[in-house]
N, C-alpha and C positions, 0 to 999 in steps of 0.2 A: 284016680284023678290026681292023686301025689306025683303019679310019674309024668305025667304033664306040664304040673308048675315047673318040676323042677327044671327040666327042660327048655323051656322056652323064656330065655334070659332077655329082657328089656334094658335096652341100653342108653343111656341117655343123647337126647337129639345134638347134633354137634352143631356149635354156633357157627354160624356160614357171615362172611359180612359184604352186606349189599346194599345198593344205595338205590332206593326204593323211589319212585316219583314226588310220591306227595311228600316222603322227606326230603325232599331236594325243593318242591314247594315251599313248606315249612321252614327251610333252614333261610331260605332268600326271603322268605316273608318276614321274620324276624329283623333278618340283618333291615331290611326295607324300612321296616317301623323302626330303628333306632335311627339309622339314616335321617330319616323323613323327622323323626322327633329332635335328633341335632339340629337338623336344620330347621325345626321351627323353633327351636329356644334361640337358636341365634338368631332371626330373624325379630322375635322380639324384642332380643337384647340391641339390635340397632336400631329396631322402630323407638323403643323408649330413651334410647341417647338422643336419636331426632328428633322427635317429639319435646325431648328437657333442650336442646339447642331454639330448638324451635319458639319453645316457650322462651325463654332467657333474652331471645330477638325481641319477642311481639313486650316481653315486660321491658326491656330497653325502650323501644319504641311507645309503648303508654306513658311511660316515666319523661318523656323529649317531650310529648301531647299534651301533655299535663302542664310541665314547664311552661311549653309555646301557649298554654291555654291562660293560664295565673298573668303571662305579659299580657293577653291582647285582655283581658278581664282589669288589667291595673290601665294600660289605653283607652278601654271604655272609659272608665273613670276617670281619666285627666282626662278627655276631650270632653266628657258629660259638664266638668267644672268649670273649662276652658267657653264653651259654649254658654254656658251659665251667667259666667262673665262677662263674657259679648253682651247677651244679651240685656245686661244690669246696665251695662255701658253705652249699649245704644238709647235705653231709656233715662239713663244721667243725662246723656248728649241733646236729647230729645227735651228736656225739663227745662237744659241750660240754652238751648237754643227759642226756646219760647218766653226764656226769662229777657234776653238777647233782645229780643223784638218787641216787647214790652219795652223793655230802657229806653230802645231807638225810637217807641213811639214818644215817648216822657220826652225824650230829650228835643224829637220834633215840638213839639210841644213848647215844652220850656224857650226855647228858640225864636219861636213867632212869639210867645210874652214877651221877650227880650227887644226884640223887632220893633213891634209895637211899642214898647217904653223909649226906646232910642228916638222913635218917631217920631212920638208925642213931645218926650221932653224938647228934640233939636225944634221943632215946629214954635213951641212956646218961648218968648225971651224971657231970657234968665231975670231974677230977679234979688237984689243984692241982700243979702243975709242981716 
């Protein structure tokens, strides 16, 4: 059995180089996934600029709302005072008009006494003091 071994020399396999399917699968599945990964990191690298543009719009725009809101909030407020007003004024006007109509009746009034004494006295002869 020695002369056997010695004889029958094993040699080592010699590297062949071949490009195999599923490594040509594997090699484009790779590249795919980095691809595919580039372009999803960019894609949310511009969704989050749009989005911070976006926002920076709608907080310009609340900041204009706000403003436009504090004016018509100080306009309620003058015209609540301005009506306020009116309204004091039309019941001044109301007090003084019925103060008005009261005098004009006095003064009717006063008038026919007046009347009546001119009446009386020119009717009677004067009589010497």
């Amino acid at each position: 059995m020695a002369e056997k071994d010695t004889q029958m020399q094993v040699s080592a396999p010699s590297w062949k180089w071949e490009w195999n399917l599923n490594t040509i699968a594997i090699l484009i599945g790779f590249a795919a996934g980095f691809v595919a990964w580039g372009w999803t990191l960019n894609e949310l690298q511009t969704g989050r600029s749009t989005n911070a543009a976006n926002i920076e719009r709608l907080d310009t725009r609340l900041t204009a709302l706000e403003v436009s809101t504090r004016r018509l909030d100080n306009h309620e407020l003058r015209i609540g005072n301005v009506e306020k007003q009116a309204t004091d004024a039309a019941t001044a006007m109301r007090a003084v008009e019925a103060t008005l109509n009261g005098l004009a009746a006095d003064m009717r009034v006063t008038r026919e006494i007046l009347q009546r004494l001119e009446a009386a006295t020119s009717s009677r002869p004067r009589s010497p003091p």
